[in-house]
Chimera marker file (.cmm) of the C-alpha trace (Angstrom):
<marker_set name="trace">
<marker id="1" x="107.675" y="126.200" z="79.357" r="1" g="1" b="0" radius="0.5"/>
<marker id="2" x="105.032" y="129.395" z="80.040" r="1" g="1" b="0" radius="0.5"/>
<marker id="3" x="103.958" y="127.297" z="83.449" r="1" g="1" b="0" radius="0.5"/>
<marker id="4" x="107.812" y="128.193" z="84.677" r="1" g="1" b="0" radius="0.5"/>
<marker id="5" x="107.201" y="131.998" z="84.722" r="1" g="1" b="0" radius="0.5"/>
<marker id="6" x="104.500" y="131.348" z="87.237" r="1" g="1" b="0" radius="0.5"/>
<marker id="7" x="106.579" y="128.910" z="89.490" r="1" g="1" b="0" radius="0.5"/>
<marker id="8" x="108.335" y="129.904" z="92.835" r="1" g="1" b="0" radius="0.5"/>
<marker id="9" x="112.002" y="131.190" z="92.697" r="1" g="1" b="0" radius="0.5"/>
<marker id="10" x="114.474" y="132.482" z="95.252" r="1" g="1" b="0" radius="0.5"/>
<marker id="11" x="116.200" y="135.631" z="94.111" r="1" g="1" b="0" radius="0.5"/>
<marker id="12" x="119.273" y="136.045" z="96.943" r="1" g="1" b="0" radius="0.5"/>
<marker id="13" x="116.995" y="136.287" z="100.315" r="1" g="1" b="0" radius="0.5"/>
<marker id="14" x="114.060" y="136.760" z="99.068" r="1" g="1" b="0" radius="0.5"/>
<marker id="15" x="111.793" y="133.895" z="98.398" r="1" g="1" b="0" radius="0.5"/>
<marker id="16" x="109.414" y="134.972" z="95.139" r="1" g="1" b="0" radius="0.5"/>
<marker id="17" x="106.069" y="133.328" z="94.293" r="1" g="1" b="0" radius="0.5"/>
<marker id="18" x="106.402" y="133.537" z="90.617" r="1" g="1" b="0" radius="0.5"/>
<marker id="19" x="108.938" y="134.343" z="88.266" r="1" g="1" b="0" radius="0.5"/>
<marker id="20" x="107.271" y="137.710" z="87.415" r="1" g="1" b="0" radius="0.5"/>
<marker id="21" x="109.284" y="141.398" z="87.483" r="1" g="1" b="0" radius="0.5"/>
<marker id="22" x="107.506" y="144.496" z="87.427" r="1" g="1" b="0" radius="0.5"/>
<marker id="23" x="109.319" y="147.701" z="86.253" r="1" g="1" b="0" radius="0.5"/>
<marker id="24" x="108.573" y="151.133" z="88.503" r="1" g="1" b="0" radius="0.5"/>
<marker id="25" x="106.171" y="153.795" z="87.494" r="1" g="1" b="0" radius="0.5"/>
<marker id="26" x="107.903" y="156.957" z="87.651" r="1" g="1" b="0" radius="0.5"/>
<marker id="27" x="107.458" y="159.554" z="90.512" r="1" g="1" b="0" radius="0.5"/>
<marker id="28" x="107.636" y="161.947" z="87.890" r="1" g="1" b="0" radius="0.5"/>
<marker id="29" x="104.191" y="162.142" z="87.601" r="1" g="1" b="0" radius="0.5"/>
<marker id="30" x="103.808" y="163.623" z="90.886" r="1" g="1" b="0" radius="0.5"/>
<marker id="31" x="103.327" y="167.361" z="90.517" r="1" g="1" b="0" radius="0.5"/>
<marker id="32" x="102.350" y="168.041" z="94.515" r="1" g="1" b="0" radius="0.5"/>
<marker id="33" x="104.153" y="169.674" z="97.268" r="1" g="1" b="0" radius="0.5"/>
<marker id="34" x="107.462" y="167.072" z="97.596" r="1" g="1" b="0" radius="0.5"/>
<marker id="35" x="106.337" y="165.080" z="94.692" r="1" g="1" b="0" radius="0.5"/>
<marker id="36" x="105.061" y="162.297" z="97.128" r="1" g="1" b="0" radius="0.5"/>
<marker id="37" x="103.189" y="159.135" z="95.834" r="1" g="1" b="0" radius="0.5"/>
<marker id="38" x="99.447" y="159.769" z="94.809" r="1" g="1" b="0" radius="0.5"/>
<marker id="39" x="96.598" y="157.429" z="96.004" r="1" g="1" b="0" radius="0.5"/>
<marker id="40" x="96.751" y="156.703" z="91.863" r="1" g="1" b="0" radius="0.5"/>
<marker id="41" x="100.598" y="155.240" z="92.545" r="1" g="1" b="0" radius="0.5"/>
<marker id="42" x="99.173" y="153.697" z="95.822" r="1" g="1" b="0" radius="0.5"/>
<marker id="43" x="96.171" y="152.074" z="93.886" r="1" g="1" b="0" radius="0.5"/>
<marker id="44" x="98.457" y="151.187" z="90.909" r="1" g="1" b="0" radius="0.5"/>
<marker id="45" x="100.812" y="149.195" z="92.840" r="1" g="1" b="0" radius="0.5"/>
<marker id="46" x="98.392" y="147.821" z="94.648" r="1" g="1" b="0" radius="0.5"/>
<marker id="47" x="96.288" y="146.077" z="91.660" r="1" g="1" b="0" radius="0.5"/>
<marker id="48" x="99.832" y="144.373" z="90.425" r="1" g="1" b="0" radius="0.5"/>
<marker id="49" x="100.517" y="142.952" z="94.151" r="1" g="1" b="0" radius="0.5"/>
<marker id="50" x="100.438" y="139.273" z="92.448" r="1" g="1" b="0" radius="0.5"/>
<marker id="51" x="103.436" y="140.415" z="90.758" r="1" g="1" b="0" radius="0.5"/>
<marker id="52" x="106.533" y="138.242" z="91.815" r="1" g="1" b="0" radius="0.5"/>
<marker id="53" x="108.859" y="141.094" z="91.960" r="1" g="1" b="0" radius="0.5"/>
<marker id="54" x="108.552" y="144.931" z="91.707" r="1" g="1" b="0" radius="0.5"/>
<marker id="55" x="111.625" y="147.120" z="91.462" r="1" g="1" b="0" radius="0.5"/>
<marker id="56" x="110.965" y="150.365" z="93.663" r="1" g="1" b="0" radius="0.5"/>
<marker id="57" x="111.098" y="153.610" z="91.970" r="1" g="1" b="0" radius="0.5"/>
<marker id="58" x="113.923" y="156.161" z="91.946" r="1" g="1" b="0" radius="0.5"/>
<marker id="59" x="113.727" y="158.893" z="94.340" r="1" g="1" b="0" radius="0.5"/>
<marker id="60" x="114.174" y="162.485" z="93.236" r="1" g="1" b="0" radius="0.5"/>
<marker id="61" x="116.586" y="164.182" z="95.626" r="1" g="1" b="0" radius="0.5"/>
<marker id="62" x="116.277" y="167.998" z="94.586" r="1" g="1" b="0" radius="0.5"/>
<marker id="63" x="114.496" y="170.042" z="91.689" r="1" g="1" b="0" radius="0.5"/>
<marker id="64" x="117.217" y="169.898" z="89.543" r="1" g="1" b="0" radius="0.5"/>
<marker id="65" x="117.380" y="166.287" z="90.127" r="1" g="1" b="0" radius="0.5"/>
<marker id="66" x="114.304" y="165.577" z="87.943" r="1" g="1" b="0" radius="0.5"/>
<marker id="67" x="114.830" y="164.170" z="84.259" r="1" g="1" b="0" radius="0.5"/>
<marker id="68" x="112.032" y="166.030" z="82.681" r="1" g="1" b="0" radius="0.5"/>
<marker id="69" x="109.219" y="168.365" z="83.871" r="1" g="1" b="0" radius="0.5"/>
<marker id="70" x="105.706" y="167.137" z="84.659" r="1" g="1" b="0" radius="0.5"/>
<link id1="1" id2="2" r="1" g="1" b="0" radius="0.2"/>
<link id1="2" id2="3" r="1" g="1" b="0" radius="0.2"/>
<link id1="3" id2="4" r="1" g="1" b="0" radius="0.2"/>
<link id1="4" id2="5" r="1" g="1" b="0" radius="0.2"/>
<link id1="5" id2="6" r="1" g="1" b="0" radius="0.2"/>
<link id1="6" id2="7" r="1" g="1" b="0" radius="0.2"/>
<link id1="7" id2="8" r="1" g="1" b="0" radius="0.2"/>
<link id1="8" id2="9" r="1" g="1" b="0" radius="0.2"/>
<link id1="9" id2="10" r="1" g="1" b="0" radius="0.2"/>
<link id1="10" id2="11" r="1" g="1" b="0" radius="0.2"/>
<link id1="11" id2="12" r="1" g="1" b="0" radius="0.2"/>
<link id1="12" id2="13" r="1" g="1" b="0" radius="0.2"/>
<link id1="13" id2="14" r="1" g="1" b="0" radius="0.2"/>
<link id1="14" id2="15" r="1" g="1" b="0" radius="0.2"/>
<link id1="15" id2="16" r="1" g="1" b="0" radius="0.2"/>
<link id1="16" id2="17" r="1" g="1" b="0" radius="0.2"/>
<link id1="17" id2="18" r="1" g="1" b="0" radius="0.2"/>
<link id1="18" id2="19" r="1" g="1" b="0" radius="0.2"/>
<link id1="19" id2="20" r="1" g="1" b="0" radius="0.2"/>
<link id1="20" id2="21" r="1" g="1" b="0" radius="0.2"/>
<link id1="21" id2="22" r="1" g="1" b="0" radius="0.2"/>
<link id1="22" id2="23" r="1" g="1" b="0" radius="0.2"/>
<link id1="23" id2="24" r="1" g="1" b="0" radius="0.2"/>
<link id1="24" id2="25" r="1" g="1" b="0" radius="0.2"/>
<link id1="25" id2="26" r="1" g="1" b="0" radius="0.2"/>
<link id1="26" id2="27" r="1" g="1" b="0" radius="0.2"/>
<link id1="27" id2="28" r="1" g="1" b="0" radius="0.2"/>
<link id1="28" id2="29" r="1" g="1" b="0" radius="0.2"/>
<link id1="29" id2="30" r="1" g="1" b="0" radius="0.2"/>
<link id1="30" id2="31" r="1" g="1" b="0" radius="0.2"/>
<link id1="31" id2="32" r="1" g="1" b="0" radius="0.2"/>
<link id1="32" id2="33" r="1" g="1" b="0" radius="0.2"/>
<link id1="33" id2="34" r="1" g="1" b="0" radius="0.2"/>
<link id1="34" id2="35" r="1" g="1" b="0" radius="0.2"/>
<link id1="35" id2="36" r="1" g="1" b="0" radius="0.2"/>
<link id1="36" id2="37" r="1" g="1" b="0" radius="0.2"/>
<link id1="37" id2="38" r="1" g="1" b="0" radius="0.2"/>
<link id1="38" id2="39" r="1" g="1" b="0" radius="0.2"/>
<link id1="39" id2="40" r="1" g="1" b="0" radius="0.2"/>
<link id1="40" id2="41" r="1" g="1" b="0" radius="0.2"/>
<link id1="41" id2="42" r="1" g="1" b="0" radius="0.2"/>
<link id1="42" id2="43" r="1" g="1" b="0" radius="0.2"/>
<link id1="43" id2="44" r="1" g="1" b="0" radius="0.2"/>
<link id1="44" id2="45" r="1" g="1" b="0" radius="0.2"/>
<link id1="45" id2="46" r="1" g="1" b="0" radius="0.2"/>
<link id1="46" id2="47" r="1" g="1" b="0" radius="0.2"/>
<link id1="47" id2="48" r="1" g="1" b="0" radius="0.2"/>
<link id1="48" id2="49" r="1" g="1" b="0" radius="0.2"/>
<link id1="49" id2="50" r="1" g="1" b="0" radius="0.2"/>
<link id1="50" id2="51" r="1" g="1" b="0" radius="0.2"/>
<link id1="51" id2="52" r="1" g="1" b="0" radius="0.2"/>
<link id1="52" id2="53" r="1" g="1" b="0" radius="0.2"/>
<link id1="53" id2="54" r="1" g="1" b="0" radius="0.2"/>
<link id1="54" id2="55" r="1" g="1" b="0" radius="0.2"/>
<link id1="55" id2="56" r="1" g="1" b="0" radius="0.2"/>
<link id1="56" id2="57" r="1" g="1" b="0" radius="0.2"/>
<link id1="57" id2="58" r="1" g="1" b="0" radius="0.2"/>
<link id1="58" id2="59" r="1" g="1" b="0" radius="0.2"/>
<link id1="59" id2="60" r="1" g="1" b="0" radius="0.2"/>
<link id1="60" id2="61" r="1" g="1" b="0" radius="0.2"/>
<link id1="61" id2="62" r="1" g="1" b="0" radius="0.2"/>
<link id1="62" id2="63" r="1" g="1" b="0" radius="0.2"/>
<link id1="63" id2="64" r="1" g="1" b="0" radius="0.2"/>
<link id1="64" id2="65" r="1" g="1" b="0" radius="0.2"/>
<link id1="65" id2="66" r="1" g="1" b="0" radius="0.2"/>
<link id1="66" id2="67" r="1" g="1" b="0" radius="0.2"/>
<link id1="67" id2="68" r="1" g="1" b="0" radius="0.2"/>
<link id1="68" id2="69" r="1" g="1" b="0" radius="0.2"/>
<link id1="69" id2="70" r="1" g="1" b="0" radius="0.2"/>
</marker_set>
């Protein structure tokens, strides 16, 4: 049964190449100018590529829209 987490699947229109979902890391961390993504988010995502599926992270919308500081 472990082999089926690595098997193709189609999730609605996209066609995945394993079985695999990867939460988001939170933009909170940002703490520059517009709290954009760091080359650390950039190189984080980019090591779990393999991943069959990664959910994209929230977007914060205003100050006051973050959950927690830093």
């Amino acid at each position: 049964m472990p082999q089926l987490l690595l098997t193709p699947v189609r999730l609605g229109a996209l066609e995945l190449k394993n079985r695999v979902v990867m939460a988001p890391l939170t933009r909170c961390r940002a703490d520059n100018p517009g709290y954009v993504p760091t080359e650390m988010m950039a190189r984080y995502y980019a090591q779990r590529a393999s991943a069959g599926l990664i959910v994209s992270e929230g977007v914060i919308v205003s100050p006051q829209a973050r959950g927690y500081p830093f």
